[in-house]
MARLUM-212732 format. One record per residue (C-alpha): residue in one letter; x, y, z. Coordinates in steps of 0.2 Angstrom, whole numbers. Layout:
! MARLUM-212732
> code / x / y / z
> A / X / Y / Z
...
This chain:
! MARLUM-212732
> code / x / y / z
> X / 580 / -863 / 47
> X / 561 / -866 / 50
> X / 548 / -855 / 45
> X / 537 / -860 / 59
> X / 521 / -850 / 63
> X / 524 / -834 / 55
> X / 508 / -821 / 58
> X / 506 / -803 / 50
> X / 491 / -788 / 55
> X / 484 / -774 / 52
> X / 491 / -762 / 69
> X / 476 / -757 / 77
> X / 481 / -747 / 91
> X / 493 / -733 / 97
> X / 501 / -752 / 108
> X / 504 / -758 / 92
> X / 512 / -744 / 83
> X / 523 / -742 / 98
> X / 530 / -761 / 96
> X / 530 / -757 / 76
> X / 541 / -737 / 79
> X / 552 / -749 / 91
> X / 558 / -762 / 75
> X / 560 / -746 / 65
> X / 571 / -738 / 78
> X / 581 / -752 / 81
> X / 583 / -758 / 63
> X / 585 / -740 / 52
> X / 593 / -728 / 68
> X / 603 / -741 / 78
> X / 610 / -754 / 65
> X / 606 / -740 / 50
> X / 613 / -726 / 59
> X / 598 / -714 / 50
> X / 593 / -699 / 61
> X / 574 / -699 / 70
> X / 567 / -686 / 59
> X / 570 / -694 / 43
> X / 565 / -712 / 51
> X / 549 / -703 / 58
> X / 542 / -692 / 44
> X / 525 / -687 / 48
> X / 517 / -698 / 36
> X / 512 / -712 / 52
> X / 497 / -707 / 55
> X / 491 / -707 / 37
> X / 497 / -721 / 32
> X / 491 / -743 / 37
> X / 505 / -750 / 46
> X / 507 / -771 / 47
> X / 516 / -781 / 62
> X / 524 / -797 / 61
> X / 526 / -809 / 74
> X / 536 / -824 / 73
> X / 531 / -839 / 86
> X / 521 / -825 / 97
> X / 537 / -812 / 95
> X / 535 / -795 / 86
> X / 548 / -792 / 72
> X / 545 / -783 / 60
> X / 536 / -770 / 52
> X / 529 / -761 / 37
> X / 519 / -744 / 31
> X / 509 / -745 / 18
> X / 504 / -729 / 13
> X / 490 / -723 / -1
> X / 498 / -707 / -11
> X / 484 / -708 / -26
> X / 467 / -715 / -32
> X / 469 / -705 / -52
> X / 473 / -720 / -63
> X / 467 / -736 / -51
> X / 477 / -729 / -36
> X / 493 / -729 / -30
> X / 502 / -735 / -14
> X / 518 / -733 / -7
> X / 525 / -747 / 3
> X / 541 / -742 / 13
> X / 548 / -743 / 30
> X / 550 / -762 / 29
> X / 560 / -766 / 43
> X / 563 / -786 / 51
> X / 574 / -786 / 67
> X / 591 / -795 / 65
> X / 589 / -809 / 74
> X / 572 / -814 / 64
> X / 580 / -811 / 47
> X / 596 / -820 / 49
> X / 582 / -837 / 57
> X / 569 / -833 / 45
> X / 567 / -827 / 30
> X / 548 / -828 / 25
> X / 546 / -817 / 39
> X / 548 / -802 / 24
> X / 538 / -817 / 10
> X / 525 / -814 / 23
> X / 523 / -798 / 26
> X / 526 / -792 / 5
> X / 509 / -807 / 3
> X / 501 / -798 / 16
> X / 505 / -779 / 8
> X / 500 / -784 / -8
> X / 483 / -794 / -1
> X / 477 / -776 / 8
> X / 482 / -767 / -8
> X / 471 / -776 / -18
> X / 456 / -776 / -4
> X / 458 / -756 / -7
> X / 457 / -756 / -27
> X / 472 / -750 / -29
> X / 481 / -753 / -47
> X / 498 / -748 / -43
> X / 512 / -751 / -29
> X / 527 / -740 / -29
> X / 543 / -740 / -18
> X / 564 / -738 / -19
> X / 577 / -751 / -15
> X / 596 / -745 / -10
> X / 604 / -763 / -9
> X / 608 / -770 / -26
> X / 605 / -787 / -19
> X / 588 / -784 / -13
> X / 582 / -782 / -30
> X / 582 / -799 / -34
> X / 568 / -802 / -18
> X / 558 / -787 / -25
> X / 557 / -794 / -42
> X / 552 / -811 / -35
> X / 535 / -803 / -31
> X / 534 / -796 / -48
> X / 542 / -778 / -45
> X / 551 / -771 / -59
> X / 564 / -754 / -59
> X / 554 / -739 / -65
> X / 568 / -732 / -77
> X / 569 / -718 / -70
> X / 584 / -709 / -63
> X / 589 / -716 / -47
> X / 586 / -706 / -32
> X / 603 / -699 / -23
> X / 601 / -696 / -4
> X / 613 / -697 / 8
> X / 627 / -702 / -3
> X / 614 / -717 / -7
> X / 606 / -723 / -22
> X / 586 / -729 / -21
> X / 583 / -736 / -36
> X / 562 / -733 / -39
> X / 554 / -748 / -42
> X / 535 / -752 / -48
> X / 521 / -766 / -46
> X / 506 / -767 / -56
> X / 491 / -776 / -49
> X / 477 / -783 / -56
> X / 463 / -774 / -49
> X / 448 / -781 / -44
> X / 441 / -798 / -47
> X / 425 / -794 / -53
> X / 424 / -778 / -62
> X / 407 / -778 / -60
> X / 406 / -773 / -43
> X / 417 / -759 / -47
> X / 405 / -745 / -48
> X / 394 / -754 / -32
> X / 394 / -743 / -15
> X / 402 / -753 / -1
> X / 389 / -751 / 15
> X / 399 / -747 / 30
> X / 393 / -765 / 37
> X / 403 / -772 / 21
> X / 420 / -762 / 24
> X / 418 / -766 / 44
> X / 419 / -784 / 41
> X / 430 / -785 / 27
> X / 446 / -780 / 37
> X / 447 / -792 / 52
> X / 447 / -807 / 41
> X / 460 / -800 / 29
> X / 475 / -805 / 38
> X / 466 / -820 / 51
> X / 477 / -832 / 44
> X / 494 / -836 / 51
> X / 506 / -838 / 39
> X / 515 / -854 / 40
């Protein structure tokens, strides 16, 4: 197993949210079985989308998408998906991309990331990356339980820039360099 060159980014352009809808596709409807509709809610195009690519390769994806901004904002991540193949040969493909989630997350102010786990198993990776279970009530769809899970962030750095306005020149060049390193 070798991480090799592991990179993750923002998608930037209808190209890019093609190659990330086709890992979806092929790893929630073909090895999942889940119908279009539920895979493809609407909530695309309101939400940031991330790419992996492995040595060069796309495989895998994630939505990131903002739900609040009362209490220090809140995001959702979901819709993490890792083809097969890369999973199976690498797993800081998903290290990468969680890193990645949580450094755009933080770049927006946000306080707060939510999301649901179904597998048992993968709750040991979530809490890894300091997610803990909500307590709430498990959430039954499908014959499936999503158990809702919770991380809390740190906020900002400096809290003194909190109440600063960001010039449009600021927010412009803050995104590129967000995600310019490969993770290796």
């Amino acid at each position: 197993m070798t991480k090799s060159v592991i990179e993750v980014a923002i998608v930037k352009g209808l190209d890019e949210l093609e190659l990330a809808y086709a890992i979806r596709r092929e790893v929630f409807m073909i090895e999942g079985g889940e119908p279009e509709e539920e895979q493809f809610d609407g909530n695309d195009l309101c939400s940031v989308h991330l790419i992996a690519k492995w040595n060069g390769a796309v495989c895998g994806t994630m939505r990131i998408r903002i739900i609040s901004m009362d209490g220090g904002g809140t995001a959702i991540w979901e819709r993490l998906a890792v083809q097969k193949s890369a999973r199976e040969n690498n797993p800081w493909i998903f290290r990468s991309m969680l890193l990645n989630a949580k450094r755009y997350t933080e770049l927006m102010g946000l306080k707060t990331v939510i999301g649901i786990v179904e597998n048992p198993k993968l709750m040991r990776f979530w809490r890894l990356y300091g997610f803990k279970p909500t307590g709430e009530k498990p959430l039954n769809y499908r014959g499936h339980d999503y158990i809702p899970i919770k991380l809390s962030l740190a906020g900002r750095k400096n809290e003194d820039t909190m109440d600063q306005e960001v010039t449009l020149r600021q927010a412009v060049r803050a995104f590129p360099d967000v995600f310019a390193q490969a993770q290796g």
